[in-house]
Residue, then its C-alpha position, 0 to 999 in steps of 0.5 A: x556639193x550633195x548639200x545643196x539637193x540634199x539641204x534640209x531647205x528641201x521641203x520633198x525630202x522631209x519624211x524620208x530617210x534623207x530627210x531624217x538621216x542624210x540632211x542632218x548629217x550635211x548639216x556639218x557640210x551646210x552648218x546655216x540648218x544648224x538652228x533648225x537641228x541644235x538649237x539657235x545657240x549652236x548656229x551663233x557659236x558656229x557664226x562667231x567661229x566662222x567669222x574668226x576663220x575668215x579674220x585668220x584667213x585674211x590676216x595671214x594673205x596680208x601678212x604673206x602679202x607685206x613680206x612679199x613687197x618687202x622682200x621679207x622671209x617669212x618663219x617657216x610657221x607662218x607659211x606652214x599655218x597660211x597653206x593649211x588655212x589657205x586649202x581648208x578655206x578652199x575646200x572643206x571649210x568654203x562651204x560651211x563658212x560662206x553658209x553661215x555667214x549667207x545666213x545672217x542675212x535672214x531676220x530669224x538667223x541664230x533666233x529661237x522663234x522661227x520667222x522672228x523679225x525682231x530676235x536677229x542672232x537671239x541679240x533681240x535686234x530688230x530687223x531693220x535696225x542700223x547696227x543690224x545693217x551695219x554688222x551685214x555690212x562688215x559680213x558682206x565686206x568679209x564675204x567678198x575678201x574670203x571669196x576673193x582670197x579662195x579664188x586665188x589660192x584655188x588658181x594659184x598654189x605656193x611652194x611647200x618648201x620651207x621658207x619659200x614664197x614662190x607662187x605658180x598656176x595650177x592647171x585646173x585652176x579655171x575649173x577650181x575657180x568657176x566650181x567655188x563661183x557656183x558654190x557661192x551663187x547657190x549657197x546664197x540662193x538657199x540661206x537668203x531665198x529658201x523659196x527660190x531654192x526648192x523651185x524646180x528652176x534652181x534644179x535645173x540649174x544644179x544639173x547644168x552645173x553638174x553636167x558642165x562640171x563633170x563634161x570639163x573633166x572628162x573633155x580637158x583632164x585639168x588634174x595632173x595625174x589621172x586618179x586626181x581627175x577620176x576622184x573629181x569625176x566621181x564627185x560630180x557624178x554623184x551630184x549630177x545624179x542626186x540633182x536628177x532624181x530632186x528633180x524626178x522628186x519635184x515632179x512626181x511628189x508623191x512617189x518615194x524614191x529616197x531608196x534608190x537615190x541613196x544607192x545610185x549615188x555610189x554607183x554614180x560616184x564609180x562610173x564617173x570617176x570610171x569613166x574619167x580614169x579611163x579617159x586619162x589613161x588613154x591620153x597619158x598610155x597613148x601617142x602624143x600626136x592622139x592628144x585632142x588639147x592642150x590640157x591632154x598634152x600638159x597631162x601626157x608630159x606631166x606623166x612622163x615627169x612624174x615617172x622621171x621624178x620617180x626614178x631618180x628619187x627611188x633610184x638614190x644610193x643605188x648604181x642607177x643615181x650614179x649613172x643619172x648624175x653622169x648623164x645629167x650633164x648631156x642633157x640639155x633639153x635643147x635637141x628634142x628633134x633626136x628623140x628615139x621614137x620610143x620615148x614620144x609613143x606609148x607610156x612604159x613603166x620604168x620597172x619592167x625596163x630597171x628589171x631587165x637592164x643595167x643601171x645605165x639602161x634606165x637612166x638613159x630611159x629617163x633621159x628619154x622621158x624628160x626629152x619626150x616632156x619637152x617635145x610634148x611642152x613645145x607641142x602645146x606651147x604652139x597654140x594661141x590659148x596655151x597659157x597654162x602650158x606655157x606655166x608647165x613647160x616654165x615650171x618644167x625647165x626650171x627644174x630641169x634645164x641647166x640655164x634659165x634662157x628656155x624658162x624666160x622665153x616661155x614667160x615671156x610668151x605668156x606675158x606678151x599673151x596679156x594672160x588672164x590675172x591668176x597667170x599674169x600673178x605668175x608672171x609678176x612674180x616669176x619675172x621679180x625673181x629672173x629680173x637683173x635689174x637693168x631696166x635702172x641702166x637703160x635696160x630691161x629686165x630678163x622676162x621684158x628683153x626676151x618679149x622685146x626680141x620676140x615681139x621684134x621678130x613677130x614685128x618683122x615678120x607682119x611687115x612682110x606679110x603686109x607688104x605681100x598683102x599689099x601688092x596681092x591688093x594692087x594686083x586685084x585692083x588693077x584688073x578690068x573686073x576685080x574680084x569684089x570679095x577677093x578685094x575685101x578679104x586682102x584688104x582685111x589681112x591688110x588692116x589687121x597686119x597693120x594694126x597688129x604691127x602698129x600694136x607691137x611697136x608702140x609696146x616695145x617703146x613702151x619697154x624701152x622708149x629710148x631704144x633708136x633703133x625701134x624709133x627708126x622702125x617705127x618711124x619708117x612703119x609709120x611713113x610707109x604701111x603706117x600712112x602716118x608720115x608726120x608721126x615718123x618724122x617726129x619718131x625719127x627726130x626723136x632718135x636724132x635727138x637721143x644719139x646726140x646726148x648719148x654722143x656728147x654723154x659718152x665724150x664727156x666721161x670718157x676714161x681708158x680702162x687698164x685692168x690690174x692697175x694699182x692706186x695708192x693705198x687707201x688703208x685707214x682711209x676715212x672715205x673707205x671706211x664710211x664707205x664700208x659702213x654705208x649700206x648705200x655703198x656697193x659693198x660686197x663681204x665675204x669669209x676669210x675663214x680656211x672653212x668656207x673661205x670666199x664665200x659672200x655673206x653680205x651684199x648691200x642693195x647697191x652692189x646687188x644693182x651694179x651685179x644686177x642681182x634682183x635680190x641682195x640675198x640671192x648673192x649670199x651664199x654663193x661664192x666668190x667666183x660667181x662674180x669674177x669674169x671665167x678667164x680669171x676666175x682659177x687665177x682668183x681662187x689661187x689667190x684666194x686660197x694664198x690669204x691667211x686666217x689674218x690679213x697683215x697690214x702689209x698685204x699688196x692687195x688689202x687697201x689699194x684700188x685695183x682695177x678689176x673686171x667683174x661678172x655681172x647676171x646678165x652674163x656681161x662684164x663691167x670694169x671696177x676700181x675694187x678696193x679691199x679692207x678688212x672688215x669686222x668678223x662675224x658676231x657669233x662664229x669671230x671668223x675673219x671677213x674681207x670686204x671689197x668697194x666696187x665703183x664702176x670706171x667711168x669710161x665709154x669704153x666697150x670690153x672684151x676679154x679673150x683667150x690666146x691663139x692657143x685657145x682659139x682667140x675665144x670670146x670669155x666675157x665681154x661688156x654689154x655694149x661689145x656683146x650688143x655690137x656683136x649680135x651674141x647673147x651673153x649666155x652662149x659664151x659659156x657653152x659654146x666656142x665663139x672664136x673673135x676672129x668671126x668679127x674682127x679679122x685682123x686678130x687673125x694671126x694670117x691678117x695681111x696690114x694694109x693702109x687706109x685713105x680718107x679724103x675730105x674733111x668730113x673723113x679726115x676729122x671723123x678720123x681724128x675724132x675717133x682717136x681723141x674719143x678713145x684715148x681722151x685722157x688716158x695718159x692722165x688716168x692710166x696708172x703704170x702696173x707695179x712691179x709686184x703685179x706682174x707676176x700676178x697677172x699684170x699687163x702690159x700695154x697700160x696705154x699711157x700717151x697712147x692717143x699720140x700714135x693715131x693722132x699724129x698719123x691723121x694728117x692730111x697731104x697736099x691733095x686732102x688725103x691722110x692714110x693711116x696704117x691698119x695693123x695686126x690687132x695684137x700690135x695695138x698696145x697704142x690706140x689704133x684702128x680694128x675693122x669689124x666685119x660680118x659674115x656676108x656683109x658687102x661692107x666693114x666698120x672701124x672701131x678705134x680701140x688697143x689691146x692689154x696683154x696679161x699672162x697668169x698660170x702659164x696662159x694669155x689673157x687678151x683684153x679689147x678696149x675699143x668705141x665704135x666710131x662713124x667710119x666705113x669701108x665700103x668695099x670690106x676688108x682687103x685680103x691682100x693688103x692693099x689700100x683701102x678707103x675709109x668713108x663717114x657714114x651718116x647712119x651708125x646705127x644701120x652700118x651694123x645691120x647684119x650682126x650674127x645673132x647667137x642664141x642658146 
C-alpha cells in the first residue's frame, strides 16, 4: 500500500530522496511507472506477462470449478499450482497485475513519446482506433473476472490437504475483501487520472482508508492468532503515516521532509502492530465474559484450539498421546455447562502444566481447552450477526466432535440467516458434502431438515408471542382512555410476529411442499393471527388431498416384509447379471480377498441414492458393516470371515435373494431383497470381488429392530417412518438406551391382555381395514425360511395367512359390537393390534403389525412389522386389563401429537 503515497504519480516527492530512491524501487509493487524508469518496452513486456497471470488465474477457477459440479478429483498438482496462483493473485501480485493492466487504458501506455496519442503499446495505434477499443475491452472483461476471483479467494480459503476441494470462510475475509476494493478504486484513480491523484482530495481519502483499515483491526482482531493481527496492524500504520505526512507535503511544499517520513514509517510500523498485538493478548490472556465481539470470542476460542492442537501434535509417541486417546472417547462436547472454572478464565501454557504433572494431567487440561472453545463458539453463536462464528464453531465441530448433528445445526443456522455470498458458498458446499440425498424420496437434505426443525420451533414460539401480543392489544383497547403509544407499540410487535410467522411458514414449504403437517399449521396461522381464512381453507384442502394419495399409494403397494427369506437361486440369471453390469443398478462391490475382506470398492450412483450416500465415492473405502443395521452387524462380519478366497457354486447365499435390512445415512433402516453374485476381480491385484443387488421391498410397512428383554427391549435401528412416529432422531440410537417399551406397552413383559369393543360401522370397517392393509398379500409373498437358515439367524413368525387371525375376529354381534383381543406384542407371529402410548398422552393409538423373531450367536433379535392406522383409545391403555374402546379418529395426523422428541 506505501505505493500509492510514495508512486512516481507524485509530483512532491520529486527531488528527494523518496522520489529518487523509494518510487523507483515501488515501481516492482506499482510496475504501470515501469516506462517512466526502463523504458516502454519494459511496461509492454511486463503488460503481456500481466495478461498470461490473469489468463492461468482464470483457467485453473474454471477448471477447479468443472471438477467441483462434476463431482471430479483434481491431481494433486492442479490444486497445489491453483492455491499458489490463488494467494499470489491476492497478495503480492494483485497490485502489480491490476496497475498494469489500469495502465492501458492512457493513450501513451507502453509508448517512447510521452503524452502520444497515436503510439498506444509503441504498436503505433491511434487512440481512437477500434481494435485499440476492442483490446480495452478484452482487458476491462479481465480486469472484472481477476477482481472477482481475488474477492473470493481473499474470503474463502480451500483446504491444503492433498486432493482436497473443501472450501471454507476465512474470518477476516470482510476486511481482505474491502482492502483489494480500495486497492482496485485507488490504482485505477492513479494510472487513469494521474491529476486526480496527486489532489489533495485523493489524500484524504488515503487516510480514511488507512485509519478505517487500521481501527477494524484493532476493534474486531479478524486474524485468528494475534501476531497475524499485529503484522496487519503494523501495515496499516506505516500507511496511515506516509499519507499523513503527502498531505503535510502537499500543503507545506516547500519544506522538506523526505527525512523524517522514511524514519517514521518504521517507527509506525511498530506501534501499530504494538498496539494490536497488545489488544489481542488481552482478549485471548483474559475471561470470556470480558470479550467485547463476536470477533474477540471467535479469537479467544481459537487460541484455546491451537494450544489444543498443539498438545496433541507435540504430544505423539509419548505417554501424553496415549492418555489423549483414552480420554477422546468421553469427550463429547455436549455438556459444556460442567466445565471447571479454570478452562473458561485466563489462557495457561500447557507446558508449565506438562512440566509439573503426569501425562494424564495434561491431557485432561486439553479436554479442558476444547470444552472452554466450545462454551465460547456457543456464546457467539448467540448473536444475530455471528455468521463468521457460526463457520467457526462448524469447522470446530467437525474436527472434534464424534457426530455430525452439532456441525449441522450450526449450518443450518447460518443458512436460515440468508448469509451473505462468501458463506452462503460455505454453505452450498458444505451441505452437498452432509447431504443424504433424501429430498428424491420426499425428504430433505441434513443441512434443510435441521433448518425445517429449527424454523418449526421459532414458528411455535412467534405464535405464542403474537397470541400474547394479541390479548395485551385488546387489553389497551378496552380501556376508557388507552394509552395511544402503548397501543401503537403492541400493535408493532403484532405486525412484525405475524410477518415473521408468516416468513417462516412459507419457507418450510418451500422445502418440503408435501409436509400436511405445516400445511395444517399454516392453514390454522392463516385463518386465525393470519386473517386470510380462504388461503387456510385451500392449504388444508390441499393436506386432504395429499393424505388421500399417499392413503390409496400405500394400499396399493403393500408387501409383508420377512427378513432372512430366501428365494430361488438366480446363479447364472441373465436379469442378474445385466443388472450386475448396469450402472443404473444399486450394485454395491466389495473384496473378498483374506487382505481386506468386505471392504466396498465399488458403488454406483444408484446404490449410493438408496444408501443416501451424497457421493458414490464416500462409500468407498470404507467397510461393509457401515451398512448393515447394529444388531447384525457381529453376526455379519462372522459371516464374512467364513468365505473362502473362492466362492463355489454351491454357496447358500451366492446367487439367492435374501431379504435383508440395510442401514442407510441417515441413521434409519430400509428392507431389501439383496442378491449376491460373484463378480469379476480387480484388473490389477486379481483379488476375488462379490457384488451384492440391492432392490428395496416394496411394502407400506414401517420397521423396527429390537433386542430382547435381556437388553432391555432397546431400540437398534428402525425405518424412517417407525422413527418419524416415534419422535426419536436416528442419530441418538447409537448412543443412547431408548427401551421400546416407552411407546409400546404391551411389549412389556408385565403387559396385562385385555379386549377391545368398537361399535358402529365406521369402527368396525376401520378395524377390518387396518387388518387387510397390514397383511395384504402376505401369504403370496412371504417365502417360508429354509431349513439351512435357521441356524444362521432365520426366523420364525414368516407370516404366511397371518391376516386370517384379525380378519376373523372383526365381527360384529348382534348389538353392532366386535371386540377383538389386544394380546402380548411378542405373541403377534399373526397380525394383531400393538397400542401405541406417549408419556402423558390422555390417549393411545392402534397400530396393526406382528413381530419376527431371530436368534444368532446365542442372542434374540426382535423385528416390529406394523402400519399405523386410524384407530384410538381414548381412554389410554388399561393397566388392569380390562375392556377397552376403540374409536375412529378423523384426524391421524394430530392423534400422535406428543411424540417425545430425542435429540443428541
Amino acid at each position: 500500500m506505501l505505493a500509492f503515497p510514495f508512486s512516481a504519480v507524485q509530483h512532491i516527492w520529486n527531488g528527494t530522496i523518496i522520489g529518487s530512491i523509494v518510487s523507483p524501487l515501488l515501481t516492482v509493487v506499482m510496475p504501470a511507472s515501469a516506462d517512466i524508469w526502463f523504458g516502454p518496452v519494459f511496461y509492454q513486456v511486463m503488460f503481456f506477462l500481466g495478461i498470461a497471470w490473469v489468463l492461468i488465474f482464470v483457467s485453473l477457477s474454471v477448471s477447479i470449478a468443472v471438477a467441483f459440479i462434476r463431482e471430479q478429483k483434481q491431481s494433486e498438482f492442479a490444486l497445489r499450482l491453483f492455491r499458489g496462483v490463488a494467494v499470489l493473485s491476492t497478495t503480492a501480485l494483485f497490485l502489480p497485475v491490476s496497475s498494469l493492466l489500469f495502465r492501458s487504458y492512457t493513450c501513451d501506455a507502453g509508448s517512447s513519446v510521452k503524452g502520444s496519442t497515436t503510439d498506444w503499446l509503441g504498436a503505433g495505434i491511434p487512440c481512437d482506433n477500434v481494435w485499440r477499443m476492442v483490446g480495452l475491452g478484452v482487458v476491462a472483461v479481465l480486469l472484472v473476472l481477476f477482481f472477482v476471483l481475488a474477492s473470493f479467494v481473499a474470503a474463502t480459503f480451500v483446504d491444503r490437504r492433498p486432493g482436497s476441494l473443501r472450501w471454507a470462510a476465512k474470518s477476516h475475509g470482510r476486511v481482505a475483501v474491502a482492502l483489494l476494493v480500495a486497492k482496485v478504486v485507488l490504482t485505477a484513480i492513479y494510472n487513469v487520472s494521474p491529476v486526480t491523484a496527486r489532489g489533495v482530495g485523493t489524500t484524504v481519502t488515503l487516510i480514511v482508508v488507512a485509519l478505517g483499515w487500521l481501527v477494524s483491526l484493532y476493534r474486531e482482531l479478524p486474524m485468528l492468532r494475534p501476531v497475524a493481527n499485529a503484522l496487519r496492524a503494523g501495515s496499516a500504520a506505516a500507511f496511515l503515516w506516509a499519507n499523513v505526512m503527502l498531505l503535510v507535503a502537499q500543503l507545506v511544499p516547500h519544506g522538506d521532509i523526505a527525512a523524517p517520513v522514511i524514519m517514521g514509517v518504521p517507527v509506525a510500523a511498530i506501534a501499530g502492530g504494538m498496539l494490536v498485538l497488545t489488544e489481542a493478548r488481552r482478549v485471548v490472556n483474559g475471561k470470556l465474559s470480558d470479550c467485547a465481539s463476536v470477533s474477540h470470542i471467535v479469537l479467544w476460542a481459537s487460541a484455546r484450539v491451537q494450544e489444543a492442537e498443539q498438545i496433541q501434535h507435540q504430544a505423539e509417541g509419548t505417554p501424553v498421546a496415549i492418555a489423549i486417546e483414552r480420554l477422546a472417547s468421553t469427550f463429547r462436547l455436549r455438556y459444556v455447562e460442567h466445565v471447571e472454572n479454570s478452562a473458561a478464565g485466563g489462557h495457561t501454557s500447557w507446558h508449565l502444566i506438562s512440566a509439573g504433572h503426569n501425562a494424564e494431567a495434561t491431557a485432561k487440561h486439553r479436554l479442558r481447552l476444547l470444552a472452554a472453545a466450545e462454551e465460547a463458539y456457543r456464546t457467539a453463536m448467540k448473536s444475530e450477526a455471528s455468521g463468521l462464528a457460526l463457520v467457526a464453531a462448524a469447522k470446530f465441530y467437525e474436527t472434534f466432535s464424534p457426530n455430525t448433528q452439532q456441525e449441522v445445526d450450526c449450518i443450518a443456522k447460518l443458512k436460515a440467516m440468508q448469509p451473505a455470498p462468501d458463506l452462503a458458498f460455505v454453505v452450498f458446499v458444505r451441505g452437498i458434502e452432509l447431504s443424504d440425498s433424501t429430498a428424491a424420496e420426499g425428504g430433505l437434505a441434513a443441512i434443510d431438515r435441521v433448518m425445517f426443525e429449527q424454523m418449526a420451533d421459532e414458528t411455535r414460539a412467534l405464535r405464542a408471542t403474537a397470541l400474547r401480543s394479541m390479548v395485551e392489544l385488546w387489553a389497551h383497547l378496552e380501556q376508557k382512555r388507552p394509552d395511544l403509544w402503548q397501543v401503537l407499540q403492541t400493535g408493532a410487535r403484532l405486525d412484525a410476529d405475524i410477518v415473521r410467522c408468516d416468513f417462516l411458514f412459507s419457507r418450510m414449504l418451500r422445502l418440503n411442499p408435501e409436509s400436511t403437517t405445516i400445511l395444517r399449521a399454516y392453514s390454522g396461522f392463516l385463518s386465525g393471527l393470519g386473517f386470510d381464512p380462504v388461503r387456510g381453507m385451500e392449504l388444508r384442502n390441499r393436506a386432504d388431498r395429499i393424505d388421500e394419495v399417499a392413503s390409496r399409494q400405500r394400499v396399493s403397494k403393500v408387501a409383508s416384509v420377512s427378513l432372512f427369506s430366501y428365494g430361488a437361486s438366480l446363479k447364472g440369471n441373465r436379469q442378474l447379471q445385466l443388472a450386475l453390469t448396469d450402472a443404473s443398478s444399486p450394485v454395491v462391490t466389495i473384496s473378498a480377498s483374506s487382505s481386506n475382506r468386505g471392504e466396498i470398492v465399488a458403488v454406483t450412483p444408484a446404490a449410493a441414492k438408496l444408501l443416501l450416500a451424497t457421493r458414490a465415492g464416500s462409500l468407498i473405502g470404507q467397510n461393509i458393516s457401515t451398512i448393515v443395521p447394529p444388531p447384525f452387524q457381529d453376526f455379519h462380519q462372522h459371516m464374512l470371515d467364513g468365505f473362502g478366497r473362492s466362492i463355489t457354486a454351491k454357496s447358500s447365499i451366492v446367487g439367492h435373494e435374501i431379504t435383508l435390512p440395510v442401514a442407510r445415512r441417515d441413521g434409519t433402516i430400509i428392507a431389501c431383497n439383496l442378491t449376491v453374485d460373484e463378480s469379476p476381480p480387480d484388473a490389477t491385484t486379481m483379488q476375488p470381488r462379490l457384488a451384492a443387488v440391492l432392490h428395496p421391498v416394496p411394502s407400506a410397512h414401517d420397521l423396527v429392530l429390537f433386542t430382547g428383554e435381556a437388553d432391555g427391549f432397546r431400540i437398534a435401528s428402525a425405518s424412517r417412518g417407525a422413527l418419524s412416529l416415534f419422535g426419536v432422531d436416528p442419530s441418538t440410537l447409537k448412543d443412547r438406551h431408548i427401551p421400546l417399551t416407552s411407546f409400546l406397552p404391551s411389549l412389556s413383559p408385565s403387559f396385562v391382555p385385555f379386549a377391545g369393543s368398537a361399535s358402529g360401522r365406521a369402527e368396525i370397517h376401520a378395524l377390518r381395514d387396518a387388518a387387510s392393509l397390514a397383511d395384504s398379500g402376505t401369504s403370496a409373498s412371504a417365502a417360508a425360511t429354509p431349513s439351512h437358515a435357521k441356524h444362521r439367524g432365520g426366523g420364525r413368525g414368516a407370516g404366511a395367512g397371518a391376516g386370517s387371525s384379525l380378519l376373523a375376529q372383526v365381527k360384529p354381534d348382534k348389538r353392532g359390537v366386535a371386540r377383538v383381543r389386544v394380546a402380548p406384542m411378542l405373541s403377534l407371529k399373526e397380525t394383531g393390534l400393538v397400542p401405541l402410548e406417549f408419556q402423558g398422552a390422555p390417549f393411545a393409538t392402534v397400530l396393526a403389525g406382528s413381530v419376527q423373531c431371530m436368534r444368532m450367536m446365542g442372542s434374540e433379535v426382535f423385528l416390529l412389522r406394523f402400519v399405523p392406522t386410524r384407530l384410538v383409545i381414548p381412554a389410554g391403555v388399561p393397566l388392569d386389563g380390562s375392556e377397552a374402546e376403540m374409536l375412529v379418529d378423523d384426524n391421524s395426523d394430530e392423534a400422535v401429537a406428543p411424540r417425545a422428541t430425542l435429540t443428541a
